[in-house]
N, CA, C and O of each residue as an XYZ file, in Angstrom:
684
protein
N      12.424    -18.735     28.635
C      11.455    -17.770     28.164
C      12.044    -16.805     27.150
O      11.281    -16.133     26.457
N      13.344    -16.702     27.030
C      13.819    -15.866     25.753
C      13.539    -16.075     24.466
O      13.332    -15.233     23.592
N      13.544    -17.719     24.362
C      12.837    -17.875     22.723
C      11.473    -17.678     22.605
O      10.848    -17.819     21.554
N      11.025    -17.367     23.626
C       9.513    -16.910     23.298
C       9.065    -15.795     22.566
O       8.121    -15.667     21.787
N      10.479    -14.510     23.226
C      10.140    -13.587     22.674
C      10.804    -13.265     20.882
O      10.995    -12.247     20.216
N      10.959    -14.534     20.683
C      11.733    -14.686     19.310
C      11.017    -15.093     18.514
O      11.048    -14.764     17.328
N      10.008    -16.123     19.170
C       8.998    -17.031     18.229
C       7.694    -16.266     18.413
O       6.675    -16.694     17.871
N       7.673    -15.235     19.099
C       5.719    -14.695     19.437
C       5.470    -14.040     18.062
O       4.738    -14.293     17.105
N       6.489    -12.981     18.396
C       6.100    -12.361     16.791
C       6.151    -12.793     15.511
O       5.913    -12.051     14.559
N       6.452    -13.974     15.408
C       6.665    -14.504     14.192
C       5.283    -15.671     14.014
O       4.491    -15.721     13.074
N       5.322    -16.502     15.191
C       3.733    -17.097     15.210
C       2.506    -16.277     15.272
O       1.461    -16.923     15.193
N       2.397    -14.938     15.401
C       1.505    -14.301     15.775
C       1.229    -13.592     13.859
O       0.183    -13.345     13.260
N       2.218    -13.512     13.566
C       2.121    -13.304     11.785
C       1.479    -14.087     11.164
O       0.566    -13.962     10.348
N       2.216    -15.279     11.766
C       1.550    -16.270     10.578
C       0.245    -16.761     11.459
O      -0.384    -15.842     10.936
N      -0.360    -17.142     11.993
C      -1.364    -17.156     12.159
C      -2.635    -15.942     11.959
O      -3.836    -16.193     11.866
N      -2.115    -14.840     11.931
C      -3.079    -13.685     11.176
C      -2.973    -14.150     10.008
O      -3.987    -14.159      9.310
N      -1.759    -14.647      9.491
C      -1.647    -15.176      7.570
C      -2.404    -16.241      7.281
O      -2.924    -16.488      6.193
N      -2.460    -16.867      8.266
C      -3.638    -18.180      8.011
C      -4.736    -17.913      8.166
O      -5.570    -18.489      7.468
N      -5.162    -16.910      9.167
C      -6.477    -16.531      9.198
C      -7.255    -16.093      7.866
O      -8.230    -16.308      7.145
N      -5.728    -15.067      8.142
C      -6.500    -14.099      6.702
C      -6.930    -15.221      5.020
O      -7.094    -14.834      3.863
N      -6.957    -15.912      5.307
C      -7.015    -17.338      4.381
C      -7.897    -18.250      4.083
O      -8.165    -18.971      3.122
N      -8.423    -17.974      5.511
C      -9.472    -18.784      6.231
C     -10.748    -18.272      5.409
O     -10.888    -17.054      5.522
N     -12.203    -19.212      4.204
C     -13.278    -18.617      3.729
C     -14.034    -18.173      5.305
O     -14.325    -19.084      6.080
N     -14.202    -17.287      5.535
C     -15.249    -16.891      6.752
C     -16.464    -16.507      5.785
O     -16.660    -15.365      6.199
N     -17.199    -16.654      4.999
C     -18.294    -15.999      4.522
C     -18.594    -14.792      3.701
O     -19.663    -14.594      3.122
N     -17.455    -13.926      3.703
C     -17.655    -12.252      3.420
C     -17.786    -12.344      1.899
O     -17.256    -13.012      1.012
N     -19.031    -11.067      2.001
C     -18.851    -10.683      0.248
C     -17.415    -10.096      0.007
O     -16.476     -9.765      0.731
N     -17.709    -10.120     -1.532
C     -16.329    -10.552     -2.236
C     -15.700     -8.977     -2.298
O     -14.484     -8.904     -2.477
N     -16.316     -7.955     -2.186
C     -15.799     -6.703     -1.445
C     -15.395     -6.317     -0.337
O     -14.766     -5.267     -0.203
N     -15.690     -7.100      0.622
C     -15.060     -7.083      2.442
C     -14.181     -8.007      2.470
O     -13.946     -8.361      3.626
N     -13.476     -8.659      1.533
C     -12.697     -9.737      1.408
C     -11.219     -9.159      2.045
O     -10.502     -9.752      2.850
N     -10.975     -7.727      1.390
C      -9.489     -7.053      1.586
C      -9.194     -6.887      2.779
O      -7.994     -6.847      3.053
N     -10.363     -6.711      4.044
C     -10.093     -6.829      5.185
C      -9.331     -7.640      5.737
O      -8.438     -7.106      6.396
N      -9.346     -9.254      5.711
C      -8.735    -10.041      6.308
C      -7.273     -9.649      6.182
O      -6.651     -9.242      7.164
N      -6.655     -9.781      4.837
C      -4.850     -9.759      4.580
C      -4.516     -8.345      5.199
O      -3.340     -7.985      5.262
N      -5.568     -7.520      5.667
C      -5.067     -6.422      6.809
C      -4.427     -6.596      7.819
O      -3.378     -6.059      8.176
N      -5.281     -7.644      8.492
C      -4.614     -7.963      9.869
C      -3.516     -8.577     10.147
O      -3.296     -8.796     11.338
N      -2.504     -9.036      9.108
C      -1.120     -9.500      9.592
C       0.003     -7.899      9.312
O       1.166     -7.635      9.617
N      -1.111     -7.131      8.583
C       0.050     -5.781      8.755
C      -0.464     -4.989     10.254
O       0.023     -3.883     10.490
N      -1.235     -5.460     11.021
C      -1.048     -4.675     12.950
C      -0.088     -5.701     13.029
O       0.851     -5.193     12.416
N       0.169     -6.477     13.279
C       0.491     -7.618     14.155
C       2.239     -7.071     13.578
O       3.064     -6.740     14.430
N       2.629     -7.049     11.916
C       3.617     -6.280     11.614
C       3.775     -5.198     11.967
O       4.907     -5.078     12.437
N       3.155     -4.207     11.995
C       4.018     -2.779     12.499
C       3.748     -2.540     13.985
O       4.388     -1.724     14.648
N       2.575     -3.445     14.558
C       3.188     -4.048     15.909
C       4.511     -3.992     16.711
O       5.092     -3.239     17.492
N       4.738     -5.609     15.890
C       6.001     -6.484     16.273
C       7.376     -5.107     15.795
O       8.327     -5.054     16.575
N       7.385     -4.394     14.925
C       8.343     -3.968     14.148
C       8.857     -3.010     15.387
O       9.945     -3.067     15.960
N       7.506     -1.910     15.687
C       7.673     -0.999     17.028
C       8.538     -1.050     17.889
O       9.039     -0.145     18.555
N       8.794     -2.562     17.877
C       8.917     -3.337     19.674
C      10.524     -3.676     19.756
O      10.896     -4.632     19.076
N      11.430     -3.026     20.471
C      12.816     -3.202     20.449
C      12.994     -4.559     20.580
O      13.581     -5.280     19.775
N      12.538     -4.851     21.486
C      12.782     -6.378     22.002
C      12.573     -7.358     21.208
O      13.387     -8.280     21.280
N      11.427     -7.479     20.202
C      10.930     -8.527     19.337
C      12.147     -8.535     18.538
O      13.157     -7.836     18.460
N      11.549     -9.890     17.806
C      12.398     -9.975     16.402
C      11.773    -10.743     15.714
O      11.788    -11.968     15.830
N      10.874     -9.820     14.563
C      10.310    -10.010     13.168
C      11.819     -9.421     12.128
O      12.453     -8.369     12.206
N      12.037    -10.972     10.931
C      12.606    -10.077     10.697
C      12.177    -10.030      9.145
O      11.264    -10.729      8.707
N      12.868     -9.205      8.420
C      12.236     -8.888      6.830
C      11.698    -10.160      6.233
O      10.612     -9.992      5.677
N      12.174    -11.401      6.199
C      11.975    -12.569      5.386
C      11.080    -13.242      5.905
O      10.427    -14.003      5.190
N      10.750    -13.111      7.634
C       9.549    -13.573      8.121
C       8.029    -12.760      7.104
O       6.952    -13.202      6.703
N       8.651    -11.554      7.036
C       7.368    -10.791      6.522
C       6.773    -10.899      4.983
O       5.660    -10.788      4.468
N       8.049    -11.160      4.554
C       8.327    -11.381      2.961
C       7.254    -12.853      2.515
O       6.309    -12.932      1.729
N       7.931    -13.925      3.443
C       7.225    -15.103      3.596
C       6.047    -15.211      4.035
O       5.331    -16.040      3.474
N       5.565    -14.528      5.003
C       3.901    -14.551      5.161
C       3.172    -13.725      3.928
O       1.978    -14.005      4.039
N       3.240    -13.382      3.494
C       2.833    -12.441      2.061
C       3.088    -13.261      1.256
O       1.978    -13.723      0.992
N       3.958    -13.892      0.534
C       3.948    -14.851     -0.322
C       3.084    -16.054     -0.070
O       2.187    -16.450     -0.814
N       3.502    -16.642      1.188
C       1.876    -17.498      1.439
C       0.898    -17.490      1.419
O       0.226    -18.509      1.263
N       0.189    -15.744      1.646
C      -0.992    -15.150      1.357
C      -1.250    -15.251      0.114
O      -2.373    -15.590     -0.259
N      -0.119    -14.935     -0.863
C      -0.677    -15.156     -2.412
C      -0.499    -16.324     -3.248
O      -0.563    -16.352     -4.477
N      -0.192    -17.603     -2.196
C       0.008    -18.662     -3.147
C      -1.420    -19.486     -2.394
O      -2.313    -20.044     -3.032
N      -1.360    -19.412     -1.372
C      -2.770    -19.714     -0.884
C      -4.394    -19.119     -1.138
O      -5.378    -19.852     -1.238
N      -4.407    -17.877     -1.201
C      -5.363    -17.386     -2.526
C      -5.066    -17.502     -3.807
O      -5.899    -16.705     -4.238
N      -4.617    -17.816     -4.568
C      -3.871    -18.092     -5.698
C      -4.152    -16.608     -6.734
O      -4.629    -16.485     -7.861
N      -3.633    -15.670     -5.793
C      -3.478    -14.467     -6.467
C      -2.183    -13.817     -7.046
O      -1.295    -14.650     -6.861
N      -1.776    -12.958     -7.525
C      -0.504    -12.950     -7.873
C       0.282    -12.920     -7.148
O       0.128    -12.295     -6.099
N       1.380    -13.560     -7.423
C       2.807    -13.798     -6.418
C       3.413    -12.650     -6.480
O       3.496    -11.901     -7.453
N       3.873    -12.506     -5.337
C       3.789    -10.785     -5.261
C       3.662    -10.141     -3.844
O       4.222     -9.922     -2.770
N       2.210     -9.948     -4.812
C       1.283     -8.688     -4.393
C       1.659     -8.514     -2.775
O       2.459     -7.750     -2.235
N       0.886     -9.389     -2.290
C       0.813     -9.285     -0.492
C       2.276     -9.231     -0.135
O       2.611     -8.375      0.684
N       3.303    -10.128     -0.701
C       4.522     -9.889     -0.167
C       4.801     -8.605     -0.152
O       4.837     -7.886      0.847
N       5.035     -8.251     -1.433
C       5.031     -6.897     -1.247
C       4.514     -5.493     -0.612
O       5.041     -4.412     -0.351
N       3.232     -6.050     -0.496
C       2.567     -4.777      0.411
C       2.943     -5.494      1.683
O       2.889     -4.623      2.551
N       3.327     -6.737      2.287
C       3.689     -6.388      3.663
C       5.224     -5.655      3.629
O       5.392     -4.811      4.510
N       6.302     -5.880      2.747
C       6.866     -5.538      3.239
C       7.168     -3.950      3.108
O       8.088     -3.349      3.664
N       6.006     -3.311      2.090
C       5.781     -1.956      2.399
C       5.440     -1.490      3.743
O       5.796     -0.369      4.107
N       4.433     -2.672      4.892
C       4.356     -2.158      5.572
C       5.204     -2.037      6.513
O       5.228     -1.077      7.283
N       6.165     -3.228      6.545
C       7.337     -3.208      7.656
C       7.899     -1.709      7.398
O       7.936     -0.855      8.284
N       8.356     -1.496      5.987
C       9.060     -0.479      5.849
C       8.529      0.544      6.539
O       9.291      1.291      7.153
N       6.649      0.830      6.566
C       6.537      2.269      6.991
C       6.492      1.926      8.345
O       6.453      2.945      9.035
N       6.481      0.663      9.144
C       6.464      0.622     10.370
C       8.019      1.219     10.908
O       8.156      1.976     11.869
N       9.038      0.734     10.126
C      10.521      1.419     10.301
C      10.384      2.891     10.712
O      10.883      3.384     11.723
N       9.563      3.592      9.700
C      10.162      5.212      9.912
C       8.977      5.536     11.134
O       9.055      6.519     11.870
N       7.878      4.527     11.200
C       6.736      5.281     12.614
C       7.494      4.828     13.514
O       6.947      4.756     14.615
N       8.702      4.444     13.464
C       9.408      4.056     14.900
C      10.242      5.044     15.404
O      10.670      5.274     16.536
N      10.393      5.622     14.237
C      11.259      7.263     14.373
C      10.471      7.918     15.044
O      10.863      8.043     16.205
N       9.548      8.386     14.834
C       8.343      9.117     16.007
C       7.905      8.720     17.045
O       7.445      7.601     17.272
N       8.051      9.925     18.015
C       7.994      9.068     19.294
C       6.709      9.821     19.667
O       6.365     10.986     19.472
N       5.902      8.417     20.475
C       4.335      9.330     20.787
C       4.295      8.417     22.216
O       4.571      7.233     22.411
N       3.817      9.516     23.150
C       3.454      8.742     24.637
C       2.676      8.749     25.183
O       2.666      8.597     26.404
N       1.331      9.007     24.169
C      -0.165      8.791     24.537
C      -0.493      7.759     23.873
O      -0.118      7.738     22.700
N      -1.255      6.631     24.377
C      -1.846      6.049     23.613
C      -3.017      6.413     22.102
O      -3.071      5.809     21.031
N      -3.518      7.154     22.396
C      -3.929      8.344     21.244
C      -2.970      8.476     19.991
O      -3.385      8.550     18.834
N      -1.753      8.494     20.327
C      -0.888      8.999     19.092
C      -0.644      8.109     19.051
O      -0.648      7.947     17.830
N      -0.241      6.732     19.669
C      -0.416      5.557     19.224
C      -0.750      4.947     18.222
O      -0.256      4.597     17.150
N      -1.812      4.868     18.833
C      -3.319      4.523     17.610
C      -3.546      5.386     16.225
O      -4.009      5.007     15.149
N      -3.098      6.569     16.596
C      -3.171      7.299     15.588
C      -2.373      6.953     14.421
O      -2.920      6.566     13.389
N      -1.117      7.068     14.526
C      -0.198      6.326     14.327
C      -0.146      5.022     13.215
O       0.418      4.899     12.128
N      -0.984      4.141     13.998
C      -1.398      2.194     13.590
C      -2.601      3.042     12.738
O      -2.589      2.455     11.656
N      -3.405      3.871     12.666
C      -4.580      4.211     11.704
C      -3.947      4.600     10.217
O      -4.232      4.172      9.098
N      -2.940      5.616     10.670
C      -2.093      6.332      9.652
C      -1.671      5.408      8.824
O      -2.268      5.457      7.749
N      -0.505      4.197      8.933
C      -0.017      3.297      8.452
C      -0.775      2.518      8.162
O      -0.418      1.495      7.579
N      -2.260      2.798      8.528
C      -3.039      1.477      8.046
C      -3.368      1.898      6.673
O      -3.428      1.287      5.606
N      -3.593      3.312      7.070
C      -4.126      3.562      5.381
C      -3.209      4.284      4.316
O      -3.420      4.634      3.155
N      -2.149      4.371      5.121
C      -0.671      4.370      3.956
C      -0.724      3.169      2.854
O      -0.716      3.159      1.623
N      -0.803      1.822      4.197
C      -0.710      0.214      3.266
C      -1.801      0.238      2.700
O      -1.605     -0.482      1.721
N      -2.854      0.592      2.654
C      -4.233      0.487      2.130
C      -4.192      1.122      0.794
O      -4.826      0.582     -0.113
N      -3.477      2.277      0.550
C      -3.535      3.115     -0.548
C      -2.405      2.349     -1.454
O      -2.595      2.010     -2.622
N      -1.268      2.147     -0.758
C      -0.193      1.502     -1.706
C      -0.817      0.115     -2.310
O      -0.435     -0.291     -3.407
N      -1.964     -0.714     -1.409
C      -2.234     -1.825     -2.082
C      -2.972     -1.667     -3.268
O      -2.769     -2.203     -4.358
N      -3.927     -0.802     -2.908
C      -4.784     -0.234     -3.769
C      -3.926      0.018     -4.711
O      -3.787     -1.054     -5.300
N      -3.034      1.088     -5.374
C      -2.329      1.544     -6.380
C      -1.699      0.279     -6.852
O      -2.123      0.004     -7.975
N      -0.733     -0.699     -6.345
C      -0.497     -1.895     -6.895
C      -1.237     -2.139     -7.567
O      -1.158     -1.978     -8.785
N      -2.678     -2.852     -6.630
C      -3.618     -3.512     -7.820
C      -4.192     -2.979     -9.005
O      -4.617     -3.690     -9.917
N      -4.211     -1.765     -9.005
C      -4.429     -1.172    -10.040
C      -2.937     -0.884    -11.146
O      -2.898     -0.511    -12.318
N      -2.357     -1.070    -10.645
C      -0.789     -1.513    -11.711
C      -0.797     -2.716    -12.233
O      -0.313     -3.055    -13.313
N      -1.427     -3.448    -11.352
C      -1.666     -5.107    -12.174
C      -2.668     -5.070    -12.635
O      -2.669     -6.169    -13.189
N      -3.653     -4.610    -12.875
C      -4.501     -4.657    -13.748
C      -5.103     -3.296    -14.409
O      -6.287     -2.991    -14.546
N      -3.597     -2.357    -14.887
C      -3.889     -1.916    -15.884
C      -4.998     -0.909    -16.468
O      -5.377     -0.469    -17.553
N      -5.444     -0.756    -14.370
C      -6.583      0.361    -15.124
C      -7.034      0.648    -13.309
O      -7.170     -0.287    -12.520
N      -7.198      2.023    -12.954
C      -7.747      2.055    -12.034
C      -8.960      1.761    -11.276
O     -10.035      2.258    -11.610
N      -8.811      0.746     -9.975
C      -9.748      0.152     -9.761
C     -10.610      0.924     -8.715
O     -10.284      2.090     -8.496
N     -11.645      0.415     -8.065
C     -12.368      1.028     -7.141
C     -12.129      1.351     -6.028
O     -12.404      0.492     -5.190
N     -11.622      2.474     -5.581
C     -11.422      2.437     -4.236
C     -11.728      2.294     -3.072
O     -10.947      2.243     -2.122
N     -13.054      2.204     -3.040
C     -14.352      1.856     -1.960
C     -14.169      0.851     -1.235
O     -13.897      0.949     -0.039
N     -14.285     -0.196     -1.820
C     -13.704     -1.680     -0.784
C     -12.610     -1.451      0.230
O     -12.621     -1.859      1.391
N     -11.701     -0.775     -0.336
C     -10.125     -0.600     -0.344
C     -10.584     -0.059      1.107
O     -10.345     -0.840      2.028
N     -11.319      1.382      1.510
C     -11.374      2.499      1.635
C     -12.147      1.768      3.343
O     -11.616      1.888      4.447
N     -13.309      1.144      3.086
C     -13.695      0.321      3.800
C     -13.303     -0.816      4.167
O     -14.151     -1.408      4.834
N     -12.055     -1.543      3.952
C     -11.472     -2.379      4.533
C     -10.447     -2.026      5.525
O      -9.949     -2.790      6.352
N     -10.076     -0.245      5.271
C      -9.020      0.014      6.031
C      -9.708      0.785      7.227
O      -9.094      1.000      8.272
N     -11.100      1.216      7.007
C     -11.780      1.661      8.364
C     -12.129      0.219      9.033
O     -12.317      0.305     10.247
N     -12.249     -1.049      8.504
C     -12.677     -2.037      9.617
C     -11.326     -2.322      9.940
O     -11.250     -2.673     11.117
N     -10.413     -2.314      9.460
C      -9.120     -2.853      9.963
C      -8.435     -2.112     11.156
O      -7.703     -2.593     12.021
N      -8.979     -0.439     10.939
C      -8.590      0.060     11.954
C      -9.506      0.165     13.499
O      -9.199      0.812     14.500
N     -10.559     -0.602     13.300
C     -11.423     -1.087     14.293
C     -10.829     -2.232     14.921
O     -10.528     -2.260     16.114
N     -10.682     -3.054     14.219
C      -9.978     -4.625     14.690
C      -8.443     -4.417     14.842
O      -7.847     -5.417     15.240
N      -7.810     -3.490     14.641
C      -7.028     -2.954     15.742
C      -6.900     -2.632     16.876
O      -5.882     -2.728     17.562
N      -8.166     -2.124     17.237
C      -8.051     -2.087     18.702
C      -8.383     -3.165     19.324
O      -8.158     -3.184     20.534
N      -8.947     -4.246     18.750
C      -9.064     -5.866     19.466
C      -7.624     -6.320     19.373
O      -6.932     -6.458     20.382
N      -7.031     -6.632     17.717
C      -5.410     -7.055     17.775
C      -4.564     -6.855     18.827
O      -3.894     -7.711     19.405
N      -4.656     -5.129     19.153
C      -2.845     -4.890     19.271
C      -3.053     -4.778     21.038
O      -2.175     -4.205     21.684
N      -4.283     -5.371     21.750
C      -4.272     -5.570     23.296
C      -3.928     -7.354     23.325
O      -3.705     -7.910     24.401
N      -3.926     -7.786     22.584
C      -3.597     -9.385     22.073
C      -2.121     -9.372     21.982
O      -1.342    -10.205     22.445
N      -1.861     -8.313     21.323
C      -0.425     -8.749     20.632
C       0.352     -7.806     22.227
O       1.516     -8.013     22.568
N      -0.369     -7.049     22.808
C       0.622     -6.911     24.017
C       0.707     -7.727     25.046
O       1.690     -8.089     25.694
N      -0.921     -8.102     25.181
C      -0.953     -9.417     26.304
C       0.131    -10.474     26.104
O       0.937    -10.653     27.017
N       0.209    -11.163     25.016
C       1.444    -12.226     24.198
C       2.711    -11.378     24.442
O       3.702    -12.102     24.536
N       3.049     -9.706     24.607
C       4.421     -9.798     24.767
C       4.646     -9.212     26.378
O       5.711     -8.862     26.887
N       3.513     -9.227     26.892
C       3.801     -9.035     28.121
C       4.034    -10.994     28.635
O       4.344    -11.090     29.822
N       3.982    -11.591     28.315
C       4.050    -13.001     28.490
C       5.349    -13.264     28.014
O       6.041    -14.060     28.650
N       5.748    -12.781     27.104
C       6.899    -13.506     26.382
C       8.008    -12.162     26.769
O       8.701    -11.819     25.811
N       8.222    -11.403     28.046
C       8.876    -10.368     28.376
C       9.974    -11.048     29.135
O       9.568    -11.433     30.232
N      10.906    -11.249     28.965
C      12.070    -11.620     29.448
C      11.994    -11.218     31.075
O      11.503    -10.191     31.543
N      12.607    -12.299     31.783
C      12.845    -11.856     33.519
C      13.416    -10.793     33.643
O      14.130    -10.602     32.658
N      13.493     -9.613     34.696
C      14.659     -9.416     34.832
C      15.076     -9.675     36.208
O      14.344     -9.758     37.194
N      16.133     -9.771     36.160
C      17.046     -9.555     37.567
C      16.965     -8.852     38.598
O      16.676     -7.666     38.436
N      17.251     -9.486     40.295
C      17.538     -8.429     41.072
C      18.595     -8.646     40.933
O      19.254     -9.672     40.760
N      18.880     -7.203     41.041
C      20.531     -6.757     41.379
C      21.162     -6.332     43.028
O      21.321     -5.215     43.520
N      21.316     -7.109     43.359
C      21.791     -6.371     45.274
C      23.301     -5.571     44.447
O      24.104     -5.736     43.528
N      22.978     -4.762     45.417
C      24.580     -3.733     45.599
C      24.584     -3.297     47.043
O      23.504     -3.285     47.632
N      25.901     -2.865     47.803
C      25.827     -2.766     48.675
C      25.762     -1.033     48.888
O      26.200     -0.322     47.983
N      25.281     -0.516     49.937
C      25.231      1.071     50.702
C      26.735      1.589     50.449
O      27.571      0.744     50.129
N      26.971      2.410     50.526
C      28.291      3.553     50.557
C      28.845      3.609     51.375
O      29.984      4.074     51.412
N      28.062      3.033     52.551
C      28.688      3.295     54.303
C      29.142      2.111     54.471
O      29.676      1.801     55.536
Protein backbone atom coordinates (compact mmCIF):
# COMPACT_ATOMS: atom_id res chain seq x y z
CA UNK A 1 0.00 0.00 0.00
CA UNK A 2 2.93 2.53 0.00
CA UNK A 3 2.99 2.93 -3.74
CA UNK A 4 -0.38 3.91 -3.57
CA UNK A 5 0.31 6.78 -1.81
CA UNK A 6 2.89 7.66 -4.57
CA UNK A 7 0.69 6.93 -7.53
CA UNK A 8 -2.87 8.60 -6.03
CA UNK A 9 -1.76 11.94 -6.45
CA UNK A 10 -0.36 11.72 -9.56
CA UNK A 11 -3.39 9.58 -11.17
CA UNK A 12 -5.76 11.81 -9.59
CA UNK A 13 -3.98 14.87 -11.77
CA UNK A 14 -4.07 13.36 -14.65
CA UNK A 15 -7.30 12.22 -14.78
CA UNK A 16 -8.73 15.81 -13.79
CA UNK A 17 -6.22 16.56 -17.02
CA UNK A 18 -8.16 14.28 -19.07
CA UNK A 19 -11.27 15.34 -17.90
CA UNK A 20 -10.60 18.74 -18.25
CA UNK A 21 -10.28 17.68 -22.11
CA UNK A 22 -13.15 15.85 -22.27
CA UNK A 23 -16.00 18.12 -25.00
CA UNK A 24 -18.86 18.00 -22.20
CA UNK A 25 -21.09 20.55 -24.08
CA UNK A 26 -20.25 24.04 -22.41
CA UNK A 27 -20.46 27.37 -24.09
CA UNK A 28 -17.30 28.53 -25.20
CA UNK A 29 -17.15 30.98 -22.09
CA UNK A 30 -17.63 28.24 -19.26
CA UNK A 31 -14.99 26.37 -21.06
CA UNK A 32 -12.07 27.83 -18.43
CA UNK A 33 -13.76 25.95 -15.79
CA UNK A 34 -12.72 22.54 -16.60
CA UNK A 35 -8.50 23.13 -16.70
CA UNK A 36 -9.49 24.45 -13.04
CA UNK A 37 -9.95 21.34 -11.61
CA UNK A 38 -6.50 19.71 -11.87
CA UNK A 39 -5.23 22.93 -9.88
CA UNK A 40 -7.60 21.47 -6.37
CA UNK A 41 -6.42 18.18 -6.90
CA UNK A 42 -2.70 20.22 -7.15
CA UNK A 43 -2.69 22.37 -4.22
CA UNK A 44 -4.49 19.48 -2.69
CA UNK A 45 -1.86 16.87 -3.21
CA UNK A 46 0.95 19.72 -2.62
CA UNK A 47 -0.66 20.44 1.18
CA UNK A 48 -0.22 16.81 2.01
CA UNK A 49 3.25 15.80 3.67
CA UNK A 50 2.83 12.39 2.84
CA UNK A 51 1.95 12.61 -0.94
CA UNK A 52 4.29 12.98 -3.63
CA UNK A 53 3.29 15.24 -6.59
CA UNK A 54 6.24 16.27 -7.87
CA UNK A 55 7.04 19.58 -10.09
CA UNK A 56 7.34 17.60 -13.51
CA UNK A 57 4.22 15.59 -12.73
CA UNK A 58 2.56 19.09 -12.75
CA UNK A 59 4.58 20.60 -15.51
CA UNK A 60 3.44 17.49 -17.63
CA UNK A 61 -0.22 17.55 -16.99
CA UNK A 62 -0.34 21.23 -18.25
CA UNK A 63 1.52 20.58 -21.22
CA UNK A 64 -0.92 17.80 -22.10
CA UNK A 65 -3.69 20.18 -21.44
CA UNK A 66 -2.23 22.37 -24.15
CA UNK A 67 -1.25 19.95 -26.70
CA UNK A 68 -4.56 18.24 -26.39
CA UNK A 69 -6.59 21.49 -26.83
CA UNK A 70 -4.18 22.58 -29.23
CA UNK A 71 -3.67 25.81 -27.45
CA UNK A 72 -0.45 27.34 -26.79
CA UNK A 73 2.28 25.24 -25.38
CA UNK A 74 2.77 26.74 -22.40
CA UNK A 75 0.06 28.29 -21.10
CA UNK A 76 -1.57 25.57 -18.71
CA UNK A 77 1.88 24.28 -17.88
CA UNK A 78 2.61 27.18 -16.70
CA UNK A 79 -0.31 28.27 -14.79
CA UNK A 80 -0.19 24.88 -13.09
CA UNK A 81 2.94 25.26 -12.06
CA UNK A 82 2.06 28.75 -10.74
CA UNK A 83 -0.26 26.94 -8.88
CA UNK A 84 1.96 24.36 -7.22
CA UNK A 85 4.08 27.29 -6.42
CA UNK A 86 1.25 29.19 -4.52
CA UNK A 87 0.19 25.89 -3.06
CA UNK A 88 4.05 25.87 -1.57
CA UNK A 89 3.72 29.14 0.40
CA UNK A 90 -0.37 28.16 1.57
CA UNK A 91 1.50 25.38 3.19
CA UNK A 92 3.33 27.89 5.26
CA UNK A 93 0.01 28.86 6.87
CA UNK A 94 -1.33 26.92 9.19
CA UNK A 95 -5.28 26.85 9.51
CA UNK A 96 -7.28 24.24 11.77
CA UNK A 97 -10.70 24.95 10.80
CA UNK A 98 -11.94 23.64 7.98
CA UNK A 99 -13.25 27.21 7.11
CA UNK A 100 -9.72 28.49 6.71
CA UNK A 101 -9.21 25.63 4.79
CA UNK A 102 -11.45 26.28 2.21
CA UNK A 103 -10.77 29.64 2.47
CA UNK A 104 -7.52 29.13 1.70
CA UNK A 105 -8.32 26.53 -1.72
CA UNK A 106 -10.83 29.78 -2.69
CA UNK A 107 -7.89 32.25 -2.25
CA UNK A 108 -5.46 30.23 -4.49
CA UNK A 109 -8.16 29.56 -6.70
CA UNK A 110 -8.44 32.97 -7.66
CA UNK A 111 -4.74 33.87 -7.32
CA UNK A 112 -4.44 31.03 -10.42
CA UNK A 113 -7.45 32.52 -12.00
CA UNK A 114 -6.04 36.06 -12.17
CA UNK A 115 -2.46 34.92 -13.17
CA UNK A 116 -4.19 32.89 -16.04
CA UNK A 117 -6.14 35.58 -16.96
CA UNK A 118 -3.06 38.11 -17.16
CA UNK A 119 -1.06 35.41 -19.20
CA UNK A 120 -3.70 35.23 -21.69
CA UNK A 121 -3.86 38.53 -22.09
CA UNK A 122 0.13 38.64 -22.61
CA UNK A 123 -0.46 36.25 -25.41
CA UNK A 124 -2.69 38.02 -27.02
CA UNK A 125 -1.53 41.34 -26.75
CA UNK A 126 -4.39 43.13 -25.46
CA UNK A 127 -6.49 42.81 -22.43
CA UNK A 128 -9.04 40.30 -22.44
CA UNK A 129 -12.36 39.86 -20.63
CA UNK A 130 -12.39 39.07 -17.36
CA UNK A 131 -15.86 37.75 -16.79
CA UNK A 132 -15.50 34.17 -17.94
CA UNK A 133 -12.27 34.15 -16.03
CA UNK A 134 -14.15 35.60 -12.96
CA UNK A 135 -16.96 33.00 -13.30
CA UNK A 136 -14.99 30.07 -13.86
CA UNK A 137 -13.19 30.63 -10.64
CA UNK A 138 -16.58 30.99 -8.60
CA UNK A 139 -17.71 27.50 -10.20
CA UNK A 140 -14.41 26.05 -9.53
CA UNK A 141 -14.60 27.05 -6.11
CA UNK A 142 -17.98 25.24 -5.82
CA UNK A 143 -16.63 21.98 -7.35
CA UNK A 144 -14.19 22.16 -4.77
CA UNK A 145 -16.10 21.25 -2.31
CA UNK A 146 -17.19 18.00 -4.34
CA UNK A 147 -13.16 17.46 -5.39
CA UNK A 148 -11.24 17.83 -2.28
CA UNK A 149 -13.81 15.13 -0.09
CA UNK A 150 -12.69 12.76 -3.19
CA UNK A 151 -9.25 13.58 -3.04
CA UNK A 152 -9.34 12.82 0.87
CA UNK A 153 -11.47 9.76 0.61
CA UNK A 154 -8.46 8.41 -2.08
CA UNK A 155 -5.88 9.47 0.62
CA UNK A 156 -7.52 8.17 3.42
CA UNK A 157 -7.28 4.80 1.29
CA UNK A 158 -3.91 5.18 0.15
CA UNK A 159 -2.73 6.11 4.09
CA UNK A 160 0.02 3.95 4.93
CA UNK A 161 -0.49 1.20 7.99
CA UNK A 162 0.76 2.02 10.95
CA UNK A 163 2.20 -0.13 13.50
CA UNK A 164 1.56 -1.42 16.92
CA UNK A 165 4.26 -0.80 18.96
CA UNK A 166 4.25 -3.04 22.41
CA UNK A 167 6.73 -1.64 25.01
CA UNK A 168 6.95 -2.93 28.20
CA UNK A 169 5.65 -1.03 31.93
CA UNK A 170 8.53 0.48 34.15
CA UNK A 171 7.77 -2.03 36.87
Amino acid sequence: MMWFRFLMPVISVVVLTLAAVLPWGLAAEDRFVLPLLPVIAIYRWTLDRDAWLPEWVVFLAGLTLDVLTQGPLGYWALVYLFAYAVALFASRVRSDSAFGRMALLAGAILLVTAFAWLLASLYFLQMLNWAPYARSAIVAMFAALLVVPVLGLIRSVSRPPRGIRFTRGSG
